[in-house]
C-alpha positions as CSV (number, residue, x, y, z in Angstrom):
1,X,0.0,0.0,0.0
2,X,3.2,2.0,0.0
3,X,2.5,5.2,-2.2
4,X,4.9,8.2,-3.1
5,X,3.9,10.6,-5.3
6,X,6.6,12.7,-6.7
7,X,5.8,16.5,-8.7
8,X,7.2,19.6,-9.5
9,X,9.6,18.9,-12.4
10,X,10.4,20.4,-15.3
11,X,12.0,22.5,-17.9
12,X,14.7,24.9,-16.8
13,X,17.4,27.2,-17.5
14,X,20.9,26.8,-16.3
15,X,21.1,28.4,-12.4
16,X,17.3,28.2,-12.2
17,X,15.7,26.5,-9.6
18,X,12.8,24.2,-9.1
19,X,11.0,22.6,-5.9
20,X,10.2,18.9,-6.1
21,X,7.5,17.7,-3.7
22,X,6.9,14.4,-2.8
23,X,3.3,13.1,-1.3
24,X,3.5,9.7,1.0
25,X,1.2,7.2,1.9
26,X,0.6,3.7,3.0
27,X,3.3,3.4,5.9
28,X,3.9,5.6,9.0
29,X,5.8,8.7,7.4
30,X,7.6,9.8,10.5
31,X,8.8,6.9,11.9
32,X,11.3,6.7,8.2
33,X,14.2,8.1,6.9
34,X,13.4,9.4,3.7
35,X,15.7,10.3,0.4
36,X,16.2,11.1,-3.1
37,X,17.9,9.5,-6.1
38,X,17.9,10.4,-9.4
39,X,18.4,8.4,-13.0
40,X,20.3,10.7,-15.4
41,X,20.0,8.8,-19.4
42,X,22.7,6.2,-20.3
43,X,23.1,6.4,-16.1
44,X,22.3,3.9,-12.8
45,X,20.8,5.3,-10.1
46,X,22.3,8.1,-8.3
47,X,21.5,9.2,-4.5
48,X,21.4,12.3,-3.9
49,X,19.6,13.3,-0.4
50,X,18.5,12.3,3.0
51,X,16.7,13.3,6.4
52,X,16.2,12.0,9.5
53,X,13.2,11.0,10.6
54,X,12.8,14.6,12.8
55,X,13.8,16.2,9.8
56,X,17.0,17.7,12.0
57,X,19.8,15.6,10.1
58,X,20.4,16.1,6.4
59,X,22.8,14.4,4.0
60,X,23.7,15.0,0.5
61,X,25.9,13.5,-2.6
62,X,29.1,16.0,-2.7
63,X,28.0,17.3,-6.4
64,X,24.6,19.1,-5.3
65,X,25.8,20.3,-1.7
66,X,24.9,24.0,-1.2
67,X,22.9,24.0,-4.2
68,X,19.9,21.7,-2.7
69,X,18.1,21.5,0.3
70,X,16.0,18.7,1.3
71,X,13.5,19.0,4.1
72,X,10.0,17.6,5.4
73,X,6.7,18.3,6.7
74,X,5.6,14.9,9.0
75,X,2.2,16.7,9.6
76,X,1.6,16.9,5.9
77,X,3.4,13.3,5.0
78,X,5.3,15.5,2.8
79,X,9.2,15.4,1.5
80,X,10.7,18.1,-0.7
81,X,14.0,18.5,-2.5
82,X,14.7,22.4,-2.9
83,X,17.4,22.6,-6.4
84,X,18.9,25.8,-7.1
85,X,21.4,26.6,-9.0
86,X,20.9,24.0,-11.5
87,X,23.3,22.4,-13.9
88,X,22.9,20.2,-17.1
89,X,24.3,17.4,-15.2
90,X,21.1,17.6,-12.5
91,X,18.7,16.8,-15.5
92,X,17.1,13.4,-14.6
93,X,14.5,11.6,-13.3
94,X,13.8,12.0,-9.7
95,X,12.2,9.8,-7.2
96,X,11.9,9.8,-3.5
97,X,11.6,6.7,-0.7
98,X,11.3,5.4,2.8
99,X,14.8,4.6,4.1
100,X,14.8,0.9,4.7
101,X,18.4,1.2,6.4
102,X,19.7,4.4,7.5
103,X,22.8,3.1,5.3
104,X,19.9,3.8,2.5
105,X,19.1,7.2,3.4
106,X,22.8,8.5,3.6
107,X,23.9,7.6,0.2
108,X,25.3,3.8,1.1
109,X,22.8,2.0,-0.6
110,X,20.8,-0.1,-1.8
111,X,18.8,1.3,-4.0
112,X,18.1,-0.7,-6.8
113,X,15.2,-3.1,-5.7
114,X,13.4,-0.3,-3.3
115,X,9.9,1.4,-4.5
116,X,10.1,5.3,-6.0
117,X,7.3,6.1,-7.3
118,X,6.4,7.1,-10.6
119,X,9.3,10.1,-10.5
120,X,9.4,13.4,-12.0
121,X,11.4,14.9,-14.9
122,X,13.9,17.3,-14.5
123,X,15.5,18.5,-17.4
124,X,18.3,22.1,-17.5
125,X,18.8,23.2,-20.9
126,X,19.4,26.6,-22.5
């Protein structure tokens, strides 16, 4: 019953920004780790973010750190993954999951056989 919705992709320009939101169900949000990977074309799986289940602790891959901010709302079952100053190299697909490990949620994987979601496009182009 595990659902995670993920939105707010799309078409940008080079140092734009965009806010991706991700809507949970079917398991007891705050009580998980959450995180972010993304799927760039011709590439595996790549993490990118996690929290704690307070939302206090955040970890990211070394290539988006100061430009993204994850965060998340436990009253609203919500996770979101703030992205500014975007580069080509951030255009993928984007999906967001419970952390079945915290090894998961802090980029040690994983990943592979775990539920995303349907994702959402992100694409930077000029």
């Amino acid at each position: 019953q595990v659902q995670l919705v993920e939105s707010g992709g799309g078409l940008v320009q080079p140092g734009g920004s965009l806010r991706l939101s991700c809507a949970a169900s079917g398991f007891t949000f705050s009580s998980y780790w959450m995180y972010w990977v993304r799927q760039a074309p011709g590439k595996g799986l790549e993490w990118v973010s996690g929290i704690n289940r307070g939302g206090e602790d955040t970890y990211y891959v070394k290539s988006v750190k100061g430009r993204f901010t994850i965060s998340r709302d436990n009253a609203k079952n919500m996770l979101y993954l703030q992205m500014n100053s975007l580069k080509s190299e951030d255009t993928a697909v984007y999906y967001c999951a419970h952390a079945h490990s915290t090894a998961q949620a802090i980029g040690l994987g994983p990943y592979e056989d775990d539920y995303w979601g349907q994702g959402t496009q992100v694409t930077v182009s000029s």
